[in-house]
C-alpha positions as CSV (number, residue, x, y, z in Angstrom):
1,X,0.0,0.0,0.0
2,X,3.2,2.2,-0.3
3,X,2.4,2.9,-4.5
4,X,5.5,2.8,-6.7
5,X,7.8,3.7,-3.6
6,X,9.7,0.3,-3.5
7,X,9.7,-1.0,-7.0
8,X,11.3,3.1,-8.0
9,X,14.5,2.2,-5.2
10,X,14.8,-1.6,-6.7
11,X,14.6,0.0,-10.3
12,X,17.5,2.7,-9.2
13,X,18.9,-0.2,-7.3
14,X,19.4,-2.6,-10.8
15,X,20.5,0.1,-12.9
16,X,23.6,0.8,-10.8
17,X,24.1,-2.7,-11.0
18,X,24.0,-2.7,-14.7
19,X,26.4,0.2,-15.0
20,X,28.5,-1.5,-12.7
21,X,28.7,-5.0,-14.7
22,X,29.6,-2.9,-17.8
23,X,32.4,-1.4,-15.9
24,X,33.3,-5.0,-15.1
25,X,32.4,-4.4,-11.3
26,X,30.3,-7.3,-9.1
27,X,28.3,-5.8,-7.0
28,X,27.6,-7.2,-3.5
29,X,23.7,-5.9,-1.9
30,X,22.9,-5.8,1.5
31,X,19.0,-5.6,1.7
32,X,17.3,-3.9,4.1
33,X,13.2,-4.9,4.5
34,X,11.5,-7.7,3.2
35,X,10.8,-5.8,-0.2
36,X,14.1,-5.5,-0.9
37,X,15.1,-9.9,-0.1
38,X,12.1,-10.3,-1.6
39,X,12.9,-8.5,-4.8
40,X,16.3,-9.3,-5.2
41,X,15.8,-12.9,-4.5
42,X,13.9,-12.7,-8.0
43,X,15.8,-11.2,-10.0
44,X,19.0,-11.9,-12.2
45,X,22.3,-10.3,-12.6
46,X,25.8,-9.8,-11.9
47,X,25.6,-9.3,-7.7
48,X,26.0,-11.4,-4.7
49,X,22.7,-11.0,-2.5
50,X,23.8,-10.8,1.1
51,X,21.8,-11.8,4.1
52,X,18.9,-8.9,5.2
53,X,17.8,-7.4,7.5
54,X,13.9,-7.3,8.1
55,X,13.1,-6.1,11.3
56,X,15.8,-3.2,11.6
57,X,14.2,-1.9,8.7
58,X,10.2,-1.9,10.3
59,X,11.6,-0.5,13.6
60,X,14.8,2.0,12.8
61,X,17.2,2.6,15.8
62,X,20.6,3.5,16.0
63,X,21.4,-0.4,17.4
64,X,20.1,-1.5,14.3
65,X,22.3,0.5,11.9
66,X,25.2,-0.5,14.0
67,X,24.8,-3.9,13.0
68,X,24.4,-3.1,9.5
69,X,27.7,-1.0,9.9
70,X,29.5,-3.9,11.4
71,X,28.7,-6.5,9.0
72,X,29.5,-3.9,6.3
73,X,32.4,-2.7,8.0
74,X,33.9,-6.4,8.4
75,X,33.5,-7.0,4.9
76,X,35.6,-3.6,3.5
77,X,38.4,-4.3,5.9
78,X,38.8,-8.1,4.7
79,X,38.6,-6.7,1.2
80,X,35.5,-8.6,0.1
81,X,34.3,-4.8,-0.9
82,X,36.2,-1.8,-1.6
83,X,33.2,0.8,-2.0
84,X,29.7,1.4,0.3
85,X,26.8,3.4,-1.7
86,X,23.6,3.7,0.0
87,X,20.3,3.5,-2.1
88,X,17.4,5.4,-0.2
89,X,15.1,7.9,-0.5
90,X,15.7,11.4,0.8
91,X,12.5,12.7,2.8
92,X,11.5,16.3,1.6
93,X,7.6,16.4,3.0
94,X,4.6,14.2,3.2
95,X,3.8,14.6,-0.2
96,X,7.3,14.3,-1.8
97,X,10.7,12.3,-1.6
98,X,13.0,11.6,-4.0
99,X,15.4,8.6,-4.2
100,X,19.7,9.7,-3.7
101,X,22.3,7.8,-3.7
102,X,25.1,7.9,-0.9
103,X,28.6,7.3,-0.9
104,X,29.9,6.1,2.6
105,X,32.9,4.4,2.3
106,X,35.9,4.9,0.8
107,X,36.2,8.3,3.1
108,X,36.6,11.3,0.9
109,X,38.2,13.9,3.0
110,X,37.9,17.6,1.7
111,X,41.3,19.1,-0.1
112,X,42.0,22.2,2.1
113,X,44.0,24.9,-0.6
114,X,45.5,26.8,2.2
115,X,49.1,26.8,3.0
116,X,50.2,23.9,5.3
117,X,51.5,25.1,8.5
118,X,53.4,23.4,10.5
119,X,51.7,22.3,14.0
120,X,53.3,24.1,17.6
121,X,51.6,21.3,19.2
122,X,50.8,17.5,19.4
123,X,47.2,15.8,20.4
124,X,46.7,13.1,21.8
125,X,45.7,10.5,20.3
126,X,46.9,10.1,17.6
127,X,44.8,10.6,14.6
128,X,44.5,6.9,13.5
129,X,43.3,6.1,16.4
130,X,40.8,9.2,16.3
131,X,39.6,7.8,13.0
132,X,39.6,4.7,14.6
133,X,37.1,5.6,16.5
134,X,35.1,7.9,13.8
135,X,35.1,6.4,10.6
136,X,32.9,3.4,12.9
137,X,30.6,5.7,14.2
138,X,30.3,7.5,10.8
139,X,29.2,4.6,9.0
140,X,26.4,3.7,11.5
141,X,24.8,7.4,11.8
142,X,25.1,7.6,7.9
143,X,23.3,4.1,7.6
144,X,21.0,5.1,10.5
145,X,20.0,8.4,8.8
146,X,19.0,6.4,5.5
147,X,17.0,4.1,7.7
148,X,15.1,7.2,9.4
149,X,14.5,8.6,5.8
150,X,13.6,5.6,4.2
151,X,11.0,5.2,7.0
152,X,9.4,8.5,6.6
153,X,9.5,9.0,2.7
154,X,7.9,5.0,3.1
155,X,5.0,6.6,5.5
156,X,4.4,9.4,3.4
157,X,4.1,7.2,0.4
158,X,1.7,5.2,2.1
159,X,-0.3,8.3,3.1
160,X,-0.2,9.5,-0.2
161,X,-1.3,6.4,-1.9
162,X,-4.5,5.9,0.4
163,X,-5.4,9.2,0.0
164,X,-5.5,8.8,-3.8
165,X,-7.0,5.9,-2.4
166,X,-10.0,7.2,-0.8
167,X,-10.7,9.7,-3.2
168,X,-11.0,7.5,-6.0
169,X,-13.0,5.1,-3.8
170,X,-15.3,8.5,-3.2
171,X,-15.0,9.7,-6.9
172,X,-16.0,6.2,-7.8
173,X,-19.4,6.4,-5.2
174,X,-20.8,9.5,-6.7
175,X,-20.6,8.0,-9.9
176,X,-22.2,5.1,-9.3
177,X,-24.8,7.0,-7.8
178,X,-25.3,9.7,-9.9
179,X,-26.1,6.2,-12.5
180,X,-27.9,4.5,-9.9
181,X,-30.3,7.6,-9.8
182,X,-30.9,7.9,-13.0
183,X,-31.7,4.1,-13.7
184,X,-34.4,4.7,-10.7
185,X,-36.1,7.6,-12.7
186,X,-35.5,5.9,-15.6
187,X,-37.6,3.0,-13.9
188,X,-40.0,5.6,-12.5
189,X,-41.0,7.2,-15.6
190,X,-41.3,4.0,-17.3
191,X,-43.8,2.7,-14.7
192,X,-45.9,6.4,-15.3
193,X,-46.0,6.0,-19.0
194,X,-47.1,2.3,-18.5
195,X,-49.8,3.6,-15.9
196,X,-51.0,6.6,-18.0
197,X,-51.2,4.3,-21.0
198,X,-53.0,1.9,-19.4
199,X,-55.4,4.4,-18.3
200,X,-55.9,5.6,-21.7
201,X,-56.9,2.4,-22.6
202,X,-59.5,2.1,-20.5
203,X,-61.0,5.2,-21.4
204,X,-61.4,3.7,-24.7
């Protein structure tokens, strides 16, 4: 009851796969919500489906996305992947979202054009082990966030499609009553002309 909403993400969803096979890169998918296993279970083409996860997706939390994060995160450092996009929908309002693509992972830091200075002071820690600690927590709020989105732009897709819904339901009422009353007076008038005709006749 959610319209188009998860057949347009599955649709974005195979066509970065395709781009990807033509670039001669296997894609590896890790589902989120039965739609998604569902859909990807059914379909062909050049990706490994990964296990999903069904119940972090009905009830979004930030424990949730850490478990997403970790199985992800487990799988970049042994190599099995070298990239993270995320496919979800960006919420704008109740009545529109659109579908974005995210890259997580590899970490893009921001080239800074000023002049390098040389530092008066050290911090400690050091700042692998800052990112050790960030680039974790990064992941899950950025895989969180999607979830949270998802789950709106889902709910207002839902709201929007049983309000179209309803009206057509209502649209579709009048009309069959506005032809339900006319087929009664049609019936009424007949039953007059029979009765005045038939009075007529007796006259004769």
């Amino acid at each position: 009851m959610a319209g188009a909403y998860n057949a347009n993400i599955v649709k974005t969803a195979l066509s970065r796969i395709k781009s990807n096979t033509e670039k001669g890169i296997k894609t590896v998918i890790y589902p989120v919500g039965q739609k998604a296993i569902s859909a990807f279970k059914h379909k062909t083409g050049n990706y490994e489906l990964k296990e999903g996860y069904i119940s972090i997706a009905n009830e979004p939390t930030a424990t949730g996305a850490n478990i997403i994060a970790e199985d992800i995160a487990e799988d970049f450092v042994s190599g099995t992947i070298d990239k993270v996009d995320i496919i979800t929908t960006h919420f704008n309002n109740m009545m529109s979202y659109n579908i974005v693509s995210w890259e997580v992972l590899p970490v893009k830091a921001e080239k800074d054009d000023t002049e390098e200075i040389d530092a008066l002071m050290e911090f400690e820690p050091s700042p692998h082990a800052v990112l050790q600690q960030l680039v974790p927590m990064y992941i899950t709020n950025s895989i969180y966030q999607a979830l949270l989105e998802a789950n709106a732009s889902e709910l207002a897709s839902r709201m929007t499609a049983m309000s179209a819904a309803s009206n057509n339901a209502e649209e579709m009422i009048n009309t069959l009553t506005i032809d339900y009353n006319k087929a009664r007076q049609a019936s009424i008038t007949q039953e007059l002309i029979e009765i005045v005709s038939g009075a007529q006749g007796l006259q004769k």
